[in-house]
C-alpha positions in Angstrom: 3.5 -2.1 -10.9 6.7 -0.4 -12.6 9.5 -2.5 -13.5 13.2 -1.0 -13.7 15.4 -2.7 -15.9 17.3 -6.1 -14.6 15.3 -5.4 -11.0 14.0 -8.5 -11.1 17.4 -10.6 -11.8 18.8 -8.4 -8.6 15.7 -9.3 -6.7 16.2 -13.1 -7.5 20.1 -12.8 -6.8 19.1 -11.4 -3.5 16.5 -14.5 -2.5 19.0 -17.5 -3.8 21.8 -16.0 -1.7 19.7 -16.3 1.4 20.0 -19.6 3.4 17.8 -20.8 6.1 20.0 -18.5 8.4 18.4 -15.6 5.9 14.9 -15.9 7.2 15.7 -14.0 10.9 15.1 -10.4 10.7 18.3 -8.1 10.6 18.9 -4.7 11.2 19.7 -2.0 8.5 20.6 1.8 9.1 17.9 4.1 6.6 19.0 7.8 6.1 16.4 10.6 5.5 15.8 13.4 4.2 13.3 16.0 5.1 10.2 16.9 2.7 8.4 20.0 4.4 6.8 21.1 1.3 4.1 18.5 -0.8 4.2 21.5 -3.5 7.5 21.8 -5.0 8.3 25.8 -4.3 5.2 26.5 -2.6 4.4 26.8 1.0 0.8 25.6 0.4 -0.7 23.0 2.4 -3.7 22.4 1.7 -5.0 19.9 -1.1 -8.0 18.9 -1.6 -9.6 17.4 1.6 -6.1 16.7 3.2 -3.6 19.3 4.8 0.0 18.5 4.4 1.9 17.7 7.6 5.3 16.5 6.3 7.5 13.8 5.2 10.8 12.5 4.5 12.5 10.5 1.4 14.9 7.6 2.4 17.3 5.4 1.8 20.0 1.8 2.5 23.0 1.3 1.4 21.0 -2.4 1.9 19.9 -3.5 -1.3 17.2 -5.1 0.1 15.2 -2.2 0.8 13.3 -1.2 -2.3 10.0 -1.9 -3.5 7.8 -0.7 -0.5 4.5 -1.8 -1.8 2.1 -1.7 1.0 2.5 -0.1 5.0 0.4 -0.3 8.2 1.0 1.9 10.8 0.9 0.5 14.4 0.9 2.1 17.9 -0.9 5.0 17.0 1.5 5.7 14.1 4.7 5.0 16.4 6.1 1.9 14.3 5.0 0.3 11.0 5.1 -3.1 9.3 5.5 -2.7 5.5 6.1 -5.3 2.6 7.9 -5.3 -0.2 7.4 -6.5 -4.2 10.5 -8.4 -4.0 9.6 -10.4 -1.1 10.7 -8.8 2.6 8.8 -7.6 5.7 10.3 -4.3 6.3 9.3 -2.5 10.0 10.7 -0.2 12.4 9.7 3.5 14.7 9.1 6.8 12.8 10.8 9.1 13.9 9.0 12.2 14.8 9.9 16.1 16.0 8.3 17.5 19.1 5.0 18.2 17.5 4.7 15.0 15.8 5.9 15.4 12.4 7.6 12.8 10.7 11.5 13.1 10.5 12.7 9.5 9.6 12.9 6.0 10.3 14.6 4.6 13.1 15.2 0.6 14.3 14.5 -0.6 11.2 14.7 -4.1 9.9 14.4 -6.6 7.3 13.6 -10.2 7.0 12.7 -12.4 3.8 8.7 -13.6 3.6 8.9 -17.1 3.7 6.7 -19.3 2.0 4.9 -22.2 3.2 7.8 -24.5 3.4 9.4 -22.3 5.7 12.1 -21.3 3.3 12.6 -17.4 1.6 11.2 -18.0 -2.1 13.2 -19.0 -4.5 11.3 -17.2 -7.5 10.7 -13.3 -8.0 7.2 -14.3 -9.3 6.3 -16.1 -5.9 7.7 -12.7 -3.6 5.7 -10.4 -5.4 4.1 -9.2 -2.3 1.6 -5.8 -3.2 -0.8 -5.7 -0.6 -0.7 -6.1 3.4 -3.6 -5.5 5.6 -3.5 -6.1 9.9 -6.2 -8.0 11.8 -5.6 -7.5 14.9 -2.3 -9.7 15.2 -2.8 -11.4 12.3 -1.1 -10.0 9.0 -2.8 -10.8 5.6 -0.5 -10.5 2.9 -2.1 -10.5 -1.0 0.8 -11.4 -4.0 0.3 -10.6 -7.6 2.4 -12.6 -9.9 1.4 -15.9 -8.5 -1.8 -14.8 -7.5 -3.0 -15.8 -3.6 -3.6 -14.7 -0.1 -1.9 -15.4 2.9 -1.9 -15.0 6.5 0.7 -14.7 8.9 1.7 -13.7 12.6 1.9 -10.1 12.1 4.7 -9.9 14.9 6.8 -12.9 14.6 5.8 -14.0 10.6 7.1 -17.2 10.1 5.4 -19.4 7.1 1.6 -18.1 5.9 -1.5 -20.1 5.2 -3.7 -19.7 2.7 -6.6 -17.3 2.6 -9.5 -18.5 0.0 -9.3 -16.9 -2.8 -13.1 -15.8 -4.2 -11.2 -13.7 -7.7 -10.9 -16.7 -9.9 -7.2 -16.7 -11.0 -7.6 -16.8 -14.5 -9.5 -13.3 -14.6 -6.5 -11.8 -13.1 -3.7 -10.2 -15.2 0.2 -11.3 -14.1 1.1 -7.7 -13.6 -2.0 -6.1 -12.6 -3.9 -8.4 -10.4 -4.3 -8.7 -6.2 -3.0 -5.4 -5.4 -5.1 -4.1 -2.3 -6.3 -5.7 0.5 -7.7 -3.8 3.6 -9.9 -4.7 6.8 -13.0 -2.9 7.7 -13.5 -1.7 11.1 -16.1 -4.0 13.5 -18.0 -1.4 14.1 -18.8 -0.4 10.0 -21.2 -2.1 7.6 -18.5 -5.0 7.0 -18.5 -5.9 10.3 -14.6 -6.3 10.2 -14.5 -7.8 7.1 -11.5 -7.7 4.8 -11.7 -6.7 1.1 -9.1 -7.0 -2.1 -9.2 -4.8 -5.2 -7.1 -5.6 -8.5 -5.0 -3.3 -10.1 -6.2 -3.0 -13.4 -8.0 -7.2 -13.6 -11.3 -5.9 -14.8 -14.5 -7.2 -15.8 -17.2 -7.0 -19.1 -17.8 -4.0 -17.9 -14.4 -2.7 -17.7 -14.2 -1.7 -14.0 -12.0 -3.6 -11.4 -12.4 -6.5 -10.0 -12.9 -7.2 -6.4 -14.6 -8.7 -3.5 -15.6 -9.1 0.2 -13.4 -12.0 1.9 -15.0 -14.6 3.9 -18.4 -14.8 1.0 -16.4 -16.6 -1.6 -18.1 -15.7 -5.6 -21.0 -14.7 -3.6 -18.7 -11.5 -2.1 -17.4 -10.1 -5.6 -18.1 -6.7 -6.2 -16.5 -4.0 -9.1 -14.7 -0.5 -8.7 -15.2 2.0 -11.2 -12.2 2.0 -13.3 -10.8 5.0 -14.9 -8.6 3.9 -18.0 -5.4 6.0 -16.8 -5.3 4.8 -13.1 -4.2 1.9 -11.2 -5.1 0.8 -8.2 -2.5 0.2 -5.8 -3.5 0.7 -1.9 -6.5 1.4 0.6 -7.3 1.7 3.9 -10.8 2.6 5.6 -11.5 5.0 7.6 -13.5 5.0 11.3 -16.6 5.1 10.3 -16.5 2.5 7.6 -15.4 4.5 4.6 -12.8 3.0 2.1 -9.8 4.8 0.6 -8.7 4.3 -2.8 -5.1 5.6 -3.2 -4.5 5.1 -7.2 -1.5 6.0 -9.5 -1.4 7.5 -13.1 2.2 6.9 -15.1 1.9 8.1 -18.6 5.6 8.0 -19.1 8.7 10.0 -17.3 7.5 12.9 -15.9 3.5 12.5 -16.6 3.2 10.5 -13.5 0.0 11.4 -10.4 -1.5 10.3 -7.9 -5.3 10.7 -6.4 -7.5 9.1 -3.4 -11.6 8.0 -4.1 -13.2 8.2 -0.8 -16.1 5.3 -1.6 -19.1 5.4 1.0 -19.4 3.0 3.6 -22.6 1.4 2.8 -22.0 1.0 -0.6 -19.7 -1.8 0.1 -21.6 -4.9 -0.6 -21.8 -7.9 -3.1 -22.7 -7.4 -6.7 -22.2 -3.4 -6.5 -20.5 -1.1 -8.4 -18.6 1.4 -6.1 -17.3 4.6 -7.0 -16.6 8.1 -5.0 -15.3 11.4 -4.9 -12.3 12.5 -5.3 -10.8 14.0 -2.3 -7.0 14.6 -3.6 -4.8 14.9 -6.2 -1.4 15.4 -7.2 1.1 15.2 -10.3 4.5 15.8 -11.0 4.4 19.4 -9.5 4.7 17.8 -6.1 6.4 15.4 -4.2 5.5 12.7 -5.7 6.7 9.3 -7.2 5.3 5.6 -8.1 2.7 6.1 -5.0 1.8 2.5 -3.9 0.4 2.7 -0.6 -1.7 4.0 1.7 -3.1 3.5 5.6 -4.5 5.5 7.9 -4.9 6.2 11.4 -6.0 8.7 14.5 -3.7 9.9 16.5 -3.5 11.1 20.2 -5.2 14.8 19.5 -8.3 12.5 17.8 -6.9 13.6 13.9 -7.4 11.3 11.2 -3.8 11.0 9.6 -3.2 9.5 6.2 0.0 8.2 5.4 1.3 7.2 2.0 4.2 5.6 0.8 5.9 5.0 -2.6 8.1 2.0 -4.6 11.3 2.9 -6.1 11.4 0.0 -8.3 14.9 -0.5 -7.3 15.4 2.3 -9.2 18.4 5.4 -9.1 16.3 7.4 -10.8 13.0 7.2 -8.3 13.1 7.7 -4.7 11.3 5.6 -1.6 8.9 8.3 -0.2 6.7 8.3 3.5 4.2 11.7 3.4 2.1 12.2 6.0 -1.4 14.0 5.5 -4.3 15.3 7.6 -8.2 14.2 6.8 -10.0 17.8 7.3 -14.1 16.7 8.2 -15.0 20.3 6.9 -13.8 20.0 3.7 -15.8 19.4 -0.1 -15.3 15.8 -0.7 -15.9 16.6 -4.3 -12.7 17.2 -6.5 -11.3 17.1 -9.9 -12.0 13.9 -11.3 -9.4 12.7 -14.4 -10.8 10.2 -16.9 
């Protein structure tokens, strides 16, 4: 995760001013702005194994929305449940234009994630919320500075239990830990099963650490790590296949993003997973601190990606929702950065 300077004092500001009154979701009015190219000054579409199918970058004058770490898209990518790194649910409708493309965000609202005694936390390092992932109505939620899973009613979240954690805490770094969590489909190899993958918590070997829910230590299993990239989202696919969306920031303006399509079967405890690269992107396209990912079919049977960015709080970086098409007859080999 990037940090903006004095974001975390805001953030904290923000949760001590909340009461109990806080905790009920209220609305806020976001403003948009069309993205109908993913090159900047090109009308290309095509990247890698996805086509481009549009976008919008957005905006509160509610300082609670920033750091959008995580997104699932729900009623066939009608509304969305998101969370942020500062500690808020954030959901709402996308807006779309007659042939489906996405124009903006619309009913939107905002409520604190509460912790388990009921109450928004008081601490930045317990609202560090990075990961979200949906089973069925239940919403599992992972946070990285105080490192744990929990689950909550995804439509009426009220205070989490906790989810076992089978990562031993002390192998996970404070700013680079639990960052993805995703469930499998029933009908894949996992059987439905959820996974987490660290950010950049490795192990000996120096790839990253992370594990099959449900089989405690016996469920660990590693990601190849490439030394310039971060994990920060995933989501899998019908048939079982996991996407690794993963960000690069080398400094301002040497900043990318890519997405590792790992094969379904090779899932599975003690493995190393790695797979090809099916897109990238860098600072030559509509890009910023890309944190996360989900996917979806919609109503013509299309596999649609859509990934999201975190703005750190940040004047200088902008909250971003791109939308993307899975094409079935492209290479699934790309350009792979080490």
């Amino acid at each position: 995760m990037i940090r903006a300077p004095l974001r975390a004092a805001c953030a904290l500001l923000a949760l001590l001013t909340l009461g109990p009154a806080g905790a009920e979701p209220s609305e806020t009015v976001v403003t948009s702005q069309p993205i109908t190219r993913f090159r900047i000054g090109s009308d290309e579409t095509r990247f890698g194994a996805l086509d481009y199918i549009g976008g919008f970058s957005y905006r509160s004058s509610d300082r609670r929305l920033e750091g959008v770490s995580s997104i699932r898209l729900r009623e066939g990518g009608r509304r969305f449940l998101a969370v942020t790194d500062t500690g808020y649910w954030f959901r709402g409708a996308i807006r779309r234009d007659a042939d489906g493309k996405p124009l903006g965000i619309d009913s939107a609202q905002i409520a604190p994630i509460l912790d388990r005694s009921g109450r928004p936390p008081a601490r930045k390092g317990d609202a560090d919320a990075e990961g979200l992932a949906l089973d069925d109505s239940r919403a599992l939620v992972s946070f990285e500075r105080d490192a744990r899973i929990e689950r909550f009613d995804a439509d009426a979240p009220g205070r989490g239990s906790p989810v076992a954690m089978p990562i031993p805490r002390r192998e996970l770094r404070s700013n680079g830990g639990l960052e993805t969590i995703a469930v499998s489909p029933a009908s894949s190899p996992l059987k439905g099963a959820a996974i987490i993958v660290a950010e950049n918590s490795i192990d000996a070997e120096g790839n990253l650490l992370a594990a099959i829910l449900g089989l405690g230590a016996k469920g660990l299993f590693s990601v190849r790590h490439d030394k310039v990239w971060s994990a920060t989202d995933g989501a899998f696919l019908d048939n079982g296949d996991f996407l690794l969306l993963e960000r690069r920031y080398e400094g301002f303006g040497r900043i990318g993003m890519r997405i590792r399509r790992i094969d379904a079967n090779a899932i599975r405890p003690g493995a190393l997973v790695d797979g090809p690269v099916i897109m990238e992107a860098d600072f030559g396209n509509e890009i910023d601190n890309m944190e996360g990912l989900d996917v979806w079919t919609n109503a013509r049977g299309e596999t649609i990606l859509a990934v999201v960015s975190d703005d750190n709080g940040s004047f200088f970086q902008r909250n971003l929702y791109l939308e993307f098409r899975l094409r079935d007859d492209a290479p699934t080999e790309a350009s792979r950065t080490p």
